[in-house]
C-alpha positions in Angstrom: -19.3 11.7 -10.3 -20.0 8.5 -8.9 -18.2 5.5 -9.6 -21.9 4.0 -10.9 -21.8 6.1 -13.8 -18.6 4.7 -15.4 -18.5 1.3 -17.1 -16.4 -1.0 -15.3 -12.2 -0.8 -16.5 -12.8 -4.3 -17.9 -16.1 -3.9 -19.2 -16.0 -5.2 -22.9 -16.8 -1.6 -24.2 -14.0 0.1 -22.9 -11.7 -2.8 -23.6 -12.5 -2.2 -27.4 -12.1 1.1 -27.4 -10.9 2.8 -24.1 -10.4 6.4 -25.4 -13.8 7.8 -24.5 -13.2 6.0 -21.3 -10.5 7.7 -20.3 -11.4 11.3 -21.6 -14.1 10.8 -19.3 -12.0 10.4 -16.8 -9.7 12.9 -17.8 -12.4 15.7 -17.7 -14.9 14.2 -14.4 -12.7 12.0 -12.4 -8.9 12.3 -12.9 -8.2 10.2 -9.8 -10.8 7.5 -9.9 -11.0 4.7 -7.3 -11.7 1.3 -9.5 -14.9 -0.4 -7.6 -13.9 -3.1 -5.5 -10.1 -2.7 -5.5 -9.1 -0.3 -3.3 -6.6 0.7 -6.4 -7.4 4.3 -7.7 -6.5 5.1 -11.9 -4.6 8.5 -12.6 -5.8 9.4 -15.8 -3.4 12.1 -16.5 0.5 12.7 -17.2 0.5 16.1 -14.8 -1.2 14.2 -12.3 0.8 10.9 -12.8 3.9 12.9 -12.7 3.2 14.8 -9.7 2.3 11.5 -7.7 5.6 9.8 -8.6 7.1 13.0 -7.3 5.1 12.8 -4.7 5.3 8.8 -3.9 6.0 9.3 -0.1 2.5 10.2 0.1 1.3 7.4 -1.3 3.5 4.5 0.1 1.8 2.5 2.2 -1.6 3.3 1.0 -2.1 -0.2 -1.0 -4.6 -3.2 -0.4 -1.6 -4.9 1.4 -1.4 -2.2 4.1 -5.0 -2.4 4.9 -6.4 -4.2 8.2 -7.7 -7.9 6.4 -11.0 -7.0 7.2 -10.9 -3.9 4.6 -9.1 -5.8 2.4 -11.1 -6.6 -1.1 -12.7 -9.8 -1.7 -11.8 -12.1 -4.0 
């Protein structure tokens, strides 16, 4: 799935009722990266779960750690 197919986390729709959001991304795209953020969404308690017992594998992965020209603009 590309990220072009999902409405935006923000997007008015989903903000209303984010439920079909995030069965979508349940059942195409359980780690989704959000567009311009560098931040990725876990859309699951198994998978959230296994990442916090995981987290050493995900330290210094965040917008801060990236070289500033990688870094997202605001």
């Amino acid at each position: 799935m590309t990220t072009a197919a999902l409405p935006g986390v923000l997007d008015p729709a989903v903000i209303e009722d984010p439920y079909p959001f995030y069965a979508r991304l349940r059942r195409e795209a359980p780690v989704w990266e959000v567009p311009g953020t560098g931040a990725h969404l876990v859309s699951s308690w198994a998978l959230v779960a296994d990442a916090l017992e995981r987290q050493e594998d995900f330290l210094g992965q965040g917008p801060a750690d990236r070289p500033a020209d990688r870094r997202p603009r605001s």
